[in-house]
ROGU-788664 format. One record per residue: x, y, z of N, C-alpha, C in turn. Coordinates in nm, 3 decimals. Example, Ala and Ser with C-alpha at 12.3 -4.5 7.8 and 13.67 -1.06 7.14 Angstrom:
<recs>
REC     n.X     n.Y     n.Z    ca.X    ca.Y    ca.Z     c.X     c.Y     c.Z
REC   1.319  -0.569   0.780   1.230  -0.450   0.780   1.320  -0.330   0.780
REC   1.285  -0.225   0.708   1.367  -0.106   0.714   1.290   0.003   0.787
</recs>
This chain:
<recs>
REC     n.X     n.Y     n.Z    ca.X    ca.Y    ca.Z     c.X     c.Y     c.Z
REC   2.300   9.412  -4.020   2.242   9.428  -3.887   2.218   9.290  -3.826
REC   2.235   9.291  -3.713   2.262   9.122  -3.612   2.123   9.088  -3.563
REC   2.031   9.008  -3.582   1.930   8.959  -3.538   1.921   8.900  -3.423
REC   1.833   8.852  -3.353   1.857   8.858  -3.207   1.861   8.664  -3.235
REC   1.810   8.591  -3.346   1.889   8.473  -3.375   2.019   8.438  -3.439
REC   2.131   8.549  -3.405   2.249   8.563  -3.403   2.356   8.576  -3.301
REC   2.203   8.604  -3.152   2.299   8.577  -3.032   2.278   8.409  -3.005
REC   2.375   8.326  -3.098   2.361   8.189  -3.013   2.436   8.143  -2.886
REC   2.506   8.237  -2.865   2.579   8.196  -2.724   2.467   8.252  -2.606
REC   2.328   8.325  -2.630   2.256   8.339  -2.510   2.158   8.188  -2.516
REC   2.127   8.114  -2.601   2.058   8.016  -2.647   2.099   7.904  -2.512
REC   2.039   7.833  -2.483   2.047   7.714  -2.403   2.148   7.580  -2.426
REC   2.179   7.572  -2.543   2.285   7.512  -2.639   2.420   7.632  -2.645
REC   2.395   7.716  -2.562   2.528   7.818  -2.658   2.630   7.784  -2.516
REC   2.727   7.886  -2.544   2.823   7.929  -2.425   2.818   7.910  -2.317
REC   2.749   8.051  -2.332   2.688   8.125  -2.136   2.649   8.004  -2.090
REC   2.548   7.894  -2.148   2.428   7.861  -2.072   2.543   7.726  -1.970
REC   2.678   7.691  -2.008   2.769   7.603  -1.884   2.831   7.659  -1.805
REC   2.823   7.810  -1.808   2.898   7.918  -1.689   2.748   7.988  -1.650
REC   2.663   7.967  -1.654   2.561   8.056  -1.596   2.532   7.956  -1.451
REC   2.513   7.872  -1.434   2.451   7.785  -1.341   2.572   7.791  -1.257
REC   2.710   7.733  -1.291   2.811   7.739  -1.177   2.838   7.894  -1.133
REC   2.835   7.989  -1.200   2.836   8.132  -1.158   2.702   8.189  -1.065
REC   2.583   8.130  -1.083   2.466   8.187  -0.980   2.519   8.139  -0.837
REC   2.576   8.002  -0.854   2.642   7.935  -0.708   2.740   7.999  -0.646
REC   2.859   8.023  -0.724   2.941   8.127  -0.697   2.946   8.252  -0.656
REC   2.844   8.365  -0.715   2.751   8.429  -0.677   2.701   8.427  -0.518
REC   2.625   8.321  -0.514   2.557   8.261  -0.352   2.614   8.230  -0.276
REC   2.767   8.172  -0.259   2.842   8.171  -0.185   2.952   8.287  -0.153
REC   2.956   8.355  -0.198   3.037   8.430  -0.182   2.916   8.567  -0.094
REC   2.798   8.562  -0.168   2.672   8.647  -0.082   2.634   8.652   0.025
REC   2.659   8.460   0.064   2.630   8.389   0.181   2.722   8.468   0.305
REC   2.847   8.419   0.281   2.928   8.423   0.327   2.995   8.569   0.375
REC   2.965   8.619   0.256   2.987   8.787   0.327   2.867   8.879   0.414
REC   2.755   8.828   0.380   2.692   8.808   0.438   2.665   8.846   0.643
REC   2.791   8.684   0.656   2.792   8.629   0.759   2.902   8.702   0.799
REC   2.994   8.717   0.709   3.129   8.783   0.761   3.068   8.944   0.824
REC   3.026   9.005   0.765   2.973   9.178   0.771   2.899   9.176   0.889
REC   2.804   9.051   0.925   2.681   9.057   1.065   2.730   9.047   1.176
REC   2.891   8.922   1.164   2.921   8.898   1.274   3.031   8.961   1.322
REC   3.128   9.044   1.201   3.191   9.156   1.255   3.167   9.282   1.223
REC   3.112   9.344   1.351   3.048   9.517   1.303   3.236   9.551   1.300
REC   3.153   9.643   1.187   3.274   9.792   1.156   3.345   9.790   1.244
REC   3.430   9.828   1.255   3.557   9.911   1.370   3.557   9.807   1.535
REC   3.450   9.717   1.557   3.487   9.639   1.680   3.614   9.560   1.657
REC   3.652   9.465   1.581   3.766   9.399   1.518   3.757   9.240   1.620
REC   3.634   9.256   1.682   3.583   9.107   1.734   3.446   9.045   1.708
REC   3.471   8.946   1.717   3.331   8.878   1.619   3.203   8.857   1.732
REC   3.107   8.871   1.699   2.953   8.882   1.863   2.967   8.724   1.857
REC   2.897   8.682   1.946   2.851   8.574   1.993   2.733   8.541   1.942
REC   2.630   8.693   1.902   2.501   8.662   1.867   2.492   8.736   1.708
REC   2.418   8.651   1.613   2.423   8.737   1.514   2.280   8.845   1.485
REC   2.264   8.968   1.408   2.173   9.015   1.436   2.063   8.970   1.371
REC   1.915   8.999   1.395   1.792   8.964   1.328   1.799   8.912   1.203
REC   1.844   9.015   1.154   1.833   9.050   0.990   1.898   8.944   0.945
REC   1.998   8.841   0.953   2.103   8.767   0.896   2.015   8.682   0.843
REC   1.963   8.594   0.903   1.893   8.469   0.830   1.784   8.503   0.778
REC   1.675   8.617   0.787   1.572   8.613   0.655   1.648   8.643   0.538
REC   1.816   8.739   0.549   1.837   8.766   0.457   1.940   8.663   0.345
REC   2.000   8.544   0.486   2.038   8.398   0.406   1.915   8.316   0.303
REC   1.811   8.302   0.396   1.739   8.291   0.336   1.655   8.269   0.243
REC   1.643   8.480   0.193   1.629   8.507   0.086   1.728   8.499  -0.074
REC   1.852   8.511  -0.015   1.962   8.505  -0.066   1.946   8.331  -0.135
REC   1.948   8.251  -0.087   1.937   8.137  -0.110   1.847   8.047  -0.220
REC   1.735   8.136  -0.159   1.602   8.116  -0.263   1.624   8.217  -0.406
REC   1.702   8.294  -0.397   1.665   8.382  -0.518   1.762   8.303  -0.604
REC   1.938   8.247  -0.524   2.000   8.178  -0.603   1.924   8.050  -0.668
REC   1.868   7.956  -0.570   1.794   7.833  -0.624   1.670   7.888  -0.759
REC   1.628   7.990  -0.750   1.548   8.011  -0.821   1.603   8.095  -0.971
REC   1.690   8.123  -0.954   1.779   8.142  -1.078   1.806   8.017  -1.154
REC   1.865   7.961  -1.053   1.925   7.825  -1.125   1.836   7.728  -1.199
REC   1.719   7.723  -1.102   1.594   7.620  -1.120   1.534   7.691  -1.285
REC   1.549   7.855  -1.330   1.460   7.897  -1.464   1.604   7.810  -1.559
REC   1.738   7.867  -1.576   1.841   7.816  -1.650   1.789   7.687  -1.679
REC   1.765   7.582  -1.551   1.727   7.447  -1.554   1.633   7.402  -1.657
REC   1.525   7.464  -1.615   1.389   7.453  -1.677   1.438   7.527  -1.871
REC   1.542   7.628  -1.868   1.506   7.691  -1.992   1.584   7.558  -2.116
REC   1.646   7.507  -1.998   1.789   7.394  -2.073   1.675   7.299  -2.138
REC   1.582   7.245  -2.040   1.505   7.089  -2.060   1.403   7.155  -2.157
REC   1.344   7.293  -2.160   1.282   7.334  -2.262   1.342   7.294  -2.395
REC   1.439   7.348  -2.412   1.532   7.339  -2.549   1.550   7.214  -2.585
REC   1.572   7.102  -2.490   1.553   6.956  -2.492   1.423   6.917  -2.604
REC   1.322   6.930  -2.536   1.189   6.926  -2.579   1.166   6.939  -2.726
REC   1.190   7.051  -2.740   1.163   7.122  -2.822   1.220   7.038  -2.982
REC   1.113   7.008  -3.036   1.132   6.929  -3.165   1.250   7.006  -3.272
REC   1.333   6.940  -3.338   1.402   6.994  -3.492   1.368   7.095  -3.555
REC   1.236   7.167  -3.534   1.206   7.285  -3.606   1.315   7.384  -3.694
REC   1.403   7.347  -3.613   1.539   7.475  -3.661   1.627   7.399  -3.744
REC   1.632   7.285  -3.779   1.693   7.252  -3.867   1.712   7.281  -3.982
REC   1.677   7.412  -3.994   1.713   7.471  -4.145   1.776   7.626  -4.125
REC   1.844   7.622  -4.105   1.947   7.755  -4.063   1.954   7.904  -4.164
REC   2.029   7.956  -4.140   2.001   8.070  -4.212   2.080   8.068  -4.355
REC   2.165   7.890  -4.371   2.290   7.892  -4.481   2.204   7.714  -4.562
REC   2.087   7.718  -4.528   2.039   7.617  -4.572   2.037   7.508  -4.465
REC   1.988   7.374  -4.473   1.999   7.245  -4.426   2.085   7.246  -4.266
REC   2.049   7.195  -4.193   2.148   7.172  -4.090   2.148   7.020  -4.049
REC   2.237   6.975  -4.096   2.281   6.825  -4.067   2.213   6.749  -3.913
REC   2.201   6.632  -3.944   2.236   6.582  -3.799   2.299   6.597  -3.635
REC   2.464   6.597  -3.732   2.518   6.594  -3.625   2.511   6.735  -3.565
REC   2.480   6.843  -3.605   2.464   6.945  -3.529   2.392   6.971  -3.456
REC   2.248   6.903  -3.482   2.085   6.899  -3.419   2.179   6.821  -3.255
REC   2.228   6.733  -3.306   2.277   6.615  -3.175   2.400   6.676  -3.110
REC   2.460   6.762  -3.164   2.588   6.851  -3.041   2.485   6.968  -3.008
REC   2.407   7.039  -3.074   2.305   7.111  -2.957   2.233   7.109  -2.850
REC   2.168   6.946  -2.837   2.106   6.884  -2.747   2.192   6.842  -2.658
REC   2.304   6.784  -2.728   2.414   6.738  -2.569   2.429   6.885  -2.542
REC   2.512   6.956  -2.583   2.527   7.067  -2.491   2.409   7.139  -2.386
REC   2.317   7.129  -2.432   2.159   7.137  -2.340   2.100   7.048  -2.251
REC   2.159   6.924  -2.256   2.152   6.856  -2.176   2.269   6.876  -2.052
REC   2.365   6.901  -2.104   2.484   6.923  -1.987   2.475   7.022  -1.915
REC   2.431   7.103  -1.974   2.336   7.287  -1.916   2.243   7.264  -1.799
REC   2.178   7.175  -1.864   2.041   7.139  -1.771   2.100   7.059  -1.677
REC   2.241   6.948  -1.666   2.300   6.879  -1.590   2.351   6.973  -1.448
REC   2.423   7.084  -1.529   2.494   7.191  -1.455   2.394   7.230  -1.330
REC   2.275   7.282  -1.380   2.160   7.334  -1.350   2.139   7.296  -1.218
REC   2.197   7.113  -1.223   2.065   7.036  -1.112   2.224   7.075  -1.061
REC   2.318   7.027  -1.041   2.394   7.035  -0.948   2.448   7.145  -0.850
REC   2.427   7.269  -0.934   2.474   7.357  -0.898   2.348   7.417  -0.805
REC   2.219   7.379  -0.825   2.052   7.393  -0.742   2.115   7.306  -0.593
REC   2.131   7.200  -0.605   2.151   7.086  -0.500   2.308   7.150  -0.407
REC   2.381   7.205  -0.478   2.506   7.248  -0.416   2.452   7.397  -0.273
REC   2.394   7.491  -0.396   2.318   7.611  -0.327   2.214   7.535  -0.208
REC   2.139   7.498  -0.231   2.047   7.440  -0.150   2.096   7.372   0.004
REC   2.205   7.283  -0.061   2.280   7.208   0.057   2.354   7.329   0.164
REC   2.418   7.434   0.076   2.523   7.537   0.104   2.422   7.602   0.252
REC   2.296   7.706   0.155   2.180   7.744   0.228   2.143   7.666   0.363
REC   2.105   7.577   0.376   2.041   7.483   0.464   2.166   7.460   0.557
REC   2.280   7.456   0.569   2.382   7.459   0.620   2.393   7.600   0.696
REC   2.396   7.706   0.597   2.377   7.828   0.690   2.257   7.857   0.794
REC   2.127   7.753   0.746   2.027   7.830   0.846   2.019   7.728   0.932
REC   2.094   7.609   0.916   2.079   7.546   1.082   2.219   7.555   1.157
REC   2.294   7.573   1.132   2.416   7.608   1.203   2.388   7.782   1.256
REC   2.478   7.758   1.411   2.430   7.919   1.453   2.541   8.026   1.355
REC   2.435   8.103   1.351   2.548   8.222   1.271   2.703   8.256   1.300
REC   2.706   8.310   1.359   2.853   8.357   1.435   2.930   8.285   1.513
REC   2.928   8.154   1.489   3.001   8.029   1.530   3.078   7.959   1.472
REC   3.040   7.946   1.330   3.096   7.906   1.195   3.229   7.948   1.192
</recs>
């Protein structure tokens, strides 16, 4: 039976954690953007308004903040794992060397790298949508 310290690819050092941060962005742009596409062309007109409706920008917005705030826990969960002293250096097969302690941390560091860029990308993306007029773009 698989222990839940057997999922190391959910771990901050594992897999997921260098496709999670560029995928919340990916995610947000593509949210953004359809978004904008759906407000500024209603159904069946097949021409784009001049004005976009109410709803668009609380819901850029929100959209924006929920991406930054995804990204910002990944961030925070990466620099946690940073922190976090050698304790685990003794694995479930005995001893765990050095160099493994030190390819876990780089990979958690690059996680947490991902993190900031992909925060600063969303952020820039966002802020772009709410000062530019909607249906002009």
């Amino acid at each position: 039976m698989k222990q839940a310290s057997d999922k190391h690819w959910l771990r901050p050092e594992g897999a997921l954690a260098f496709v999670a941060a560029p995928t919340v962005w990916a995610l947000h742009f593509v949210a953004v953007y359809g978004l904008s596409g759906v407000a500024c062309v209603p159904p069946g007109s097949g021409q784009q308004q001049a004005v976009a409706p109410g709803w668009l920008t609380p819901a850029l917005a929100l959209t924006t903040m929920a991406a930054v705030l995804a990204v910002a826990l990944l961030g925070l969960r990466a620099h946690r794992s940073l922190e976090r002293p050698a304790a685990d250096a003794v694995g479930p097969h005995g001893p765990v060397d050095a160099s493994v302690q030190a390819r876990k941390r780089t990979m958690a560091w690059i996680a947490g790298a991902t993190a900031v860029v992909a925060a600063i990308a969303i952020g820039l993306s966002g802020l772009a949508m709410l000062m530019l007029p909607a249906c002009e773009r």
